[in-house]
N, C-alpha and C positions, 0 to 999 in steps of 0.2 A: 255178797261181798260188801267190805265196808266201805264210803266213800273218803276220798283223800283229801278231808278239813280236821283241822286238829283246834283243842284249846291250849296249844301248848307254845305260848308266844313268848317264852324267852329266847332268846337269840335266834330269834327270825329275821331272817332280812327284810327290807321295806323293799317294795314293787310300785314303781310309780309308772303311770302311762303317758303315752305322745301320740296325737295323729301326724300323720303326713304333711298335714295343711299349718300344723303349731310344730312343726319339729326345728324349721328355722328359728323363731324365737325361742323355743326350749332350748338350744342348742350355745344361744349368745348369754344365757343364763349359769349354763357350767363356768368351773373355772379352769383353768388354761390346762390342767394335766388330764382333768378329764374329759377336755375337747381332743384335747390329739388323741386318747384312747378311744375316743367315737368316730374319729376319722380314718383311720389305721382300721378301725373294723369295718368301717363301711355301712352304720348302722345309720340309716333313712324315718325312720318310723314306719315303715311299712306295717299295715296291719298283720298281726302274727308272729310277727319275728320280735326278737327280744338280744336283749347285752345285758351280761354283767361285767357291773362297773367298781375299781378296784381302788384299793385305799392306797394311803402313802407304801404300807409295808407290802403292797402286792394283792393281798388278800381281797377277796369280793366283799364289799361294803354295801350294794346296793341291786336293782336290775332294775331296764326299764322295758318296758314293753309298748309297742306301737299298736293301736287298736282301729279301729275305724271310728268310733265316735263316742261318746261319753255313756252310751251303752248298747254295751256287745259283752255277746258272749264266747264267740269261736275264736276270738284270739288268745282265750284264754286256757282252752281248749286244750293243747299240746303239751302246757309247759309241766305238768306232773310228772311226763316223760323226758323233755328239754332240760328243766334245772336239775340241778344235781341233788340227789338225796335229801332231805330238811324240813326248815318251817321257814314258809314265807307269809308276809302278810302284807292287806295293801296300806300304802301312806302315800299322801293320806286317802282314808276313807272315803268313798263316794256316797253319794245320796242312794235309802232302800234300792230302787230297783235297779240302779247300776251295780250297786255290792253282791245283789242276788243273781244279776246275771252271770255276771264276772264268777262266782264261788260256784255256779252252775254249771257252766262250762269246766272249771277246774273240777267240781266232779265230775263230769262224764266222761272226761278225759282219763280220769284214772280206771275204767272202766275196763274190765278181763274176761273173758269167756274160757274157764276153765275145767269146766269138767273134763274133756279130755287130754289136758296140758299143762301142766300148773308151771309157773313164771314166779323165778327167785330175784327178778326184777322189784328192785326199789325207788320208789315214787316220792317225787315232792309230795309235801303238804301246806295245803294254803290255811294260815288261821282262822280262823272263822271273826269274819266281819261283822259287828256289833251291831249292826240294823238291820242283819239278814234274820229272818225267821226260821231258825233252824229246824222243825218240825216240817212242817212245810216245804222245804228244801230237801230235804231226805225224803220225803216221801214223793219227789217229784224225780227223782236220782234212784231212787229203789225202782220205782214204776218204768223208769226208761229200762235198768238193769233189767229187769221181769221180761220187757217184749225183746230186749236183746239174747239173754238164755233161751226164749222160746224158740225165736227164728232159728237160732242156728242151733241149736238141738237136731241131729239126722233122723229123719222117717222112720228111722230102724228102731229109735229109742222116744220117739214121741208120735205115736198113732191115736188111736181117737182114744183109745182108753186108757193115754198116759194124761194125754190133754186131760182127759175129766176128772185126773187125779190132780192134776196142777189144779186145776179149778175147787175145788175139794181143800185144798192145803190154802187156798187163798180164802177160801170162805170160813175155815173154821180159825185163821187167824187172829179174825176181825167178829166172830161171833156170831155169823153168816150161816144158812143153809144152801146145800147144794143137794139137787136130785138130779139123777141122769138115767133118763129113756132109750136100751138098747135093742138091736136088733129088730126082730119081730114085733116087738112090742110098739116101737114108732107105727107100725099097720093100725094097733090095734087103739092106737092114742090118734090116728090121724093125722099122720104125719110122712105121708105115703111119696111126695119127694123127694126129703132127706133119703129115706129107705134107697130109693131108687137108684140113687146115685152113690153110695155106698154098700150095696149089698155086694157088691164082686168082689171086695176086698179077702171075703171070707172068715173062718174062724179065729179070733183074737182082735180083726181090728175088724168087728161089726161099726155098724154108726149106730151116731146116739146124739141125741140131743143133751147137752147140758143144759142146766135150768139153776141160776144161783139168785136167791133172794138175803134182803139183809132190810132194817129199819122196819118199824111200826105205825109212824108216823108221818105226815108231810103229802108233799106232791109225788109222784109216782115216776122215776123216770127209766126208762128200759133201754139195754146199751145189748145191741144184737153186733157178734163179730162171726166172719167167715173163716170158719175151721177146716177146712180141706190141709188133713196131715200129708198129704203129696196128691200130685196128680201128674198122672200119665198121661191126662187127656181123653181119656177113655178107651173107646173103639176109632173115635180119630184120635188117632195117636199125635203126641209132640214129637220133635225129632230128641234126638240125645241131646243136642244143646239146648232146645229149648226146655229139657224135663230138668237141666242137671240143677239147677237152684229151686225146684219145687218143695223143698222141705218148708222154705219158708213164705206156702200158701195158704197157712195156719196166721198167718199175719193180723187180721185183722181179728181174729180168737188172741190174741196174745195184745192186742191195743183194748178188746176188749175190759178183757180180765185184769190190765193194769189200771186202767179207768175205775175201776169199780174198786183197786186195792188202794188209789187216791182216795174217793170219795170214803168206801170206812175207816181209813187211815183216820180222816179228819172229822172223822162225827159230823157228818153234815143230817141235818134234820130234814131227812126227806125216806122216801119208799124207791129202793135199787131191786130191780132184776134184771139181772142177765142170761141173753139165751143165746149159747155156741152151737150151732149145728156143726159136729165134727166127724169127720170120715175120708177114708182116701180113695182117690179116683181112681178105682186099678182095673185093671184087662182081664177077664176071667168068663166063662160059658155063662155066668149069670148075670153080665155087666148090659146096662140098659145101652140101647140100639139108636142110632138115628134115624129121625123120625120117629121114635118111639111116641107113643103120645100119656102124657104123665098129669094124673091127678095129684090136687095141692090142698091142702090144708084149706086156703079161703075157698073152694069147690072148681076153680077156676080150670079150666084145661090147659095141658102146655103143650105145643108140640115140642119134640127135639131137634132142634135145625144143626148144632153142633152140639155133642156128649164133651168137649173141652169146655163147655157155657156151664159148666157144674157148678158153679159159685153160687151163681142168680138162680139156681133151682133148690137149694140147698136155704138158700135168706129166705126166701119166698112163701115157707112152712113157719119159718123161725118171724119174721114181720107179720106177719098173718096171726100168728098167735099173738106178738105183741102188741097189736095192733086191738085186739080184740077187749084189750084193759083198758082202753083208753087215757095212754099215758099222759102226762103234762109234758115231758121231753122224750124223744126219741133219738137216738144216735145208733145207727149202722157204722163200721168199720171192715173194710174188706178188698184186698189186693185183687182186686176184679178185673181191670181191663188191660192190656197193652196200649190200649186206645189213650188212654187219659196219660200214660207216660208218654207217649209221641207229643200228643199236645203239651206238655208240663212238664215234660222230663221228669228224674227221679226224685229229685228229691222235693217235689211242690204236690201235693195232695189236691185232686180235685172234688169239690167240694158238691153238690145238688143239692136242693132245698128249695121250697115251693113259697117259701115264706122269706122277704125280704130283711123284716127287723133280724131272723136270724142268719140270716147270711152277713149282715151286716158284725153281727156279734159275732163272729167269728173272724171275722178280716179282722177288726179290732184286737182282740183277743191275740192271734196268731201275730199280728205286729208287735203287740207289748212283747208277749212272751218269746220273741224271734222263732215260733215255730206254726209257718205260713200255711194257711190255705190258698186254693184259687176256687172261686164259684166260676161253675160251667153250667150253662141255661137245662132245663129237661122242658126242652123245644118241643112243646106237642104236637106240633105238625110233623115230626118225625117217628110217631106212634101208628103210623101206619104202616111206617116198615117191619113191626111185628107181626105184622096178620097174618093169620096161617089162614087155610082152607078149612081145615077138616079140625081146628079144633080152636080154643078161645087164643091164641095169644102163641106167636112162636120164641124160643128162647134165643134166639138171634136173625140179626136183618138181611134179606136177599145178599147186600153191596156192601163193600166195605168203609164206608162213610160211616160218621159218629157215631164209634164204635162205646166210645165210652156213655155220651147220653144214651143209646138205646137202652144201654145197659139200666142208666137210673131211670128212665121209663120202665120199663119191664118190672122193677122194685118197685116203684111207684102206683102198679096195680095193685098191689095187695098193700098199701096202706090208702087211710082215708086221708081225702086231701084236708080235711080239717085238722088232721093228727100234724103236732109240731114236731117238725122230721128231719132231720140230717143225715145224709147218707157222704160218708168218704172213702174212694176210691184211694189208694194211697199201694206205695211200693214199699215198705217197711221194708231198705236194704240200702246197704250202703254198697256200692261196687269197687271202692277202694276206700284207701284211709287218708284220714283228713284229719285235723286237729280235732280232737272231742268226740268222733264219728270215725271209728274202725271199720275196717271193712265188715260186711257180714249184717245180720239182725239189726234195724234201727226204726223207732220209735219216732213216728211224725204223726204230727197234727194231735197229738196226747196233751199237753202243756194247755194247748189252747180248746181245744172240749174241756177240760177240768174248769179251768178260767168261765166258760160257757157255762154250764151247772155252776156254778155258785151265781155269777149274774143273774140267769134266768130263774133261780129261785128266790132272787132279793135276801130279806133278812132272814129267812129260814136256812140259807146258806151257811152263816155263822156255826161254829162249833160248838152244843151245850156248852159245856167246859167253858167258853169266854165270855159266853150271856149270866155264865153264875158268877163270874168272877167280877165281871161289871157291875151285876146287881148287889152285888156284897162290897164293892169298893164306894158304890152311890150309901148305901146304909151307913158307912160309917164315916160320912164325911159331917161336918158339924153344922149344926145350925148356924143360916145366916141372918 
């Protein structure tokens, strides 16, 4: 879908903003017809909410909108849906990263999950603001659209071998290859947990490992997402409520594959592969048992304490392999625990990481870009509570304490501690609507991993394309 910025600035209204805390003095500044028309509406500056303000003949001349601070972006959020039909634009301009937020939230806000509904609904448009990078802004608004269509796509219509086509269409976009390892075949590549945990699915939605590489060059960074196209929970079963939003445990396969459609988007100079272990957790006479005790890719043994722990058995082939290249960055994404949304609720992404500089790079990151992490410790005095008897490592702890660290311990075994690792636990969903954030599929902690890969690569981050353009604007400057 397209996003809802136009360059089409004649007769666009101007959009000025107010906080709460500047709305008294904004207010001594109108003049006397359109204070009583701010009064009579009742308009505070409240962040989110908005007035338009009308001219001598009646008609709207202006609108303002209340924000929380000179940058934000969820106030801006709603108003594609709010203002009436048009082209708005802001006046005046704010400085880059406030203009970028601001036209960021105005696209996601215009944001449709259509395939089975289409909406003759007509949207504001916001002008595209002159300091905003408009490259760069699309490909951060396409990339949220991506994990949004994936989420809410039903089980029925995206299982492991729709997934590996989506995957497929994003790689040959960007000029990418993709290979994908199905069935039997994961036995015979070693990859004998994925297998495990998707073999009951049966004929059509076998598992498979997706495998997408792209660049020639640079540092090496490998971005692993958790692809469970549904879960049942296995042989322990969920009840019906807890299965009925399982479509979107494909989540952290669909942050994946956006991440990686940023980073080719932008020609960044470096070496991407991505690996989805995808498959759906179903109930069937061949579905793996509790207690089962399951061989992994790094040799390691797992027992099965719960067949619902399918996530972490599932990365654990897929880290292992990545692990094995010895990347320069690593990034997991994967709706893994109920544990880490009690702690953090829905919408804050908890964060693991053995390495402080990037933990650090990431709270950074996620506060520029308003889209937050929280680091939660992988307490290794709680590594005990994996221990099985009867084989190397259980896939969940006796009690029901830190359910989410156990979980990044248990990942933590199949990477080496000197591999620079980020692992996020995240809910990719929104359970209701909010300005910019519809109900359904939503893309967290994506903004701020992108922002992460380019830091952590320095100047090799930059795009060909802007180191030739630099280099050819230095040549032609004149002697001094």
């Amino acid at each position: 879908m397209s996003i809802t910025l136009t360059t089409r600035a004649k007769h666009s209204l101007p959009i000025e903003t107010v906080t709460a805390k500047g709305y008294p003095d904004w207010l001594k500044q109108q003049d006397s017809g359109a204070q009583a028309w701010i009064a009579a509406s009742r308009f505070r500056g409240k962040a989110g909410s908005h007035l338009m303000i009308p001219g001598p003949k009646g008609n709207p001349v202006r609108v303002v909108v209340g924000v929380e601070g000179a940058e934000d972006i969820w106030s801006f959020g709603g108003l594609p849906r709010a203002l009436p039909p048009g082209a708005y634009r802001l006046d005046p301009e704010p400085e880059r990263q406030s203009a970028t937020l601001a036209a960021l939230g105005w696209a996601l806000g215009g944001y449709r999950f259509e395939r089975y509904k289409r909406s003759e609904e007509k949207l504001a448009e916001l002008v595209w603001p002159k300091a905003v990078d408009r490259k760069a802004l699309t490909r951060a608004a396409e990339a949220t659209f991506l994990v949004r269509d994936l989420v809410n796509t039903p089980a029925g219509d995206l299982g492991p071998a729709e997934l590996a086509e989506e995957a497929m269409a994003v790689a040959k976009a960007h000029g990418g290859k993709c290979k994908v390892t199905v069935g039997s075949k994961l036995l015979e590549k070693k990859y004998p947990a994925i297998h495990a945990v998707g073999r009951a699915a049966g004929k059509g939605r076998e598992p498979r490992l997706i495998d997408l590489t792209w660049g020639e060059e640079g540092p090496l960074v490998v971005v692993v997402g958790k692809g469970v196209c549904f879960d049942t929970g296995g042989l322990d079963l969920k009840s019906a409520g807890g299965m009925k939003n399982m479509k979107k445990d494909m989540g952290g396969a669909a942050h994946a594959l956006a991440l990686a459609q940023m980073i080719m988007g932008a020609g960044l100079k470096l070496r991407l592969r991505v690996l989805v272990p995808a498959v759906e957790n179903a109930v069937s006479g061949d579905a793996f048992h509790p207690l089962d005790v399951l061989d992994t890719r790094k040799g390691l043994t797992v027992e099965v304490g719960n067949t619902d722990a399918e996530g972490r058995l599932i990365l654990c082939d897929a880290l292992a392999e990545a692990d094995r290249h010895k990347p320069d960055l690593m990034i997991d994404f994967a709706t893994l625990t109920g544990a880490a949304r009690v702690a953090l609720g829905p919408d804050l992404p908890a964060l693991f990481t053995r390495h402080d500089d990037l933990a650090e790079d990431f709270a950074t990151a996620g506060a520029r870009q308003q889209d937050p992490v929280w680091r939660l410790p992988l307490h290794t005095s709680y590594r005990k509570m994996l221990d099985s008897k009867i084989a190397d490592i259980n896939n969940v702890s006796d009690g029901g304490f830190a359910g989410a660290i156990t979980a990044g311990l248990f990942l933590a075994e199949f990477v080496h501690e000197s591999t620079l690792w980020a692992h996020i636990d995240l809910y990719a969903w929104n359970s209701s609507t909010r300005p910019g954030r519809p109900a359904g599929g939503e893309a967290m902690s994506l903004r701020a991993a992108y922002a992460v890969v380019e830091k952590r690569l320095g100047a090799d981050a930059r795009p060909k394309a802007k180191r030739q353009a630099k280099q050819a604007a230095r040549k032609k400057r004149p002697a001094q």
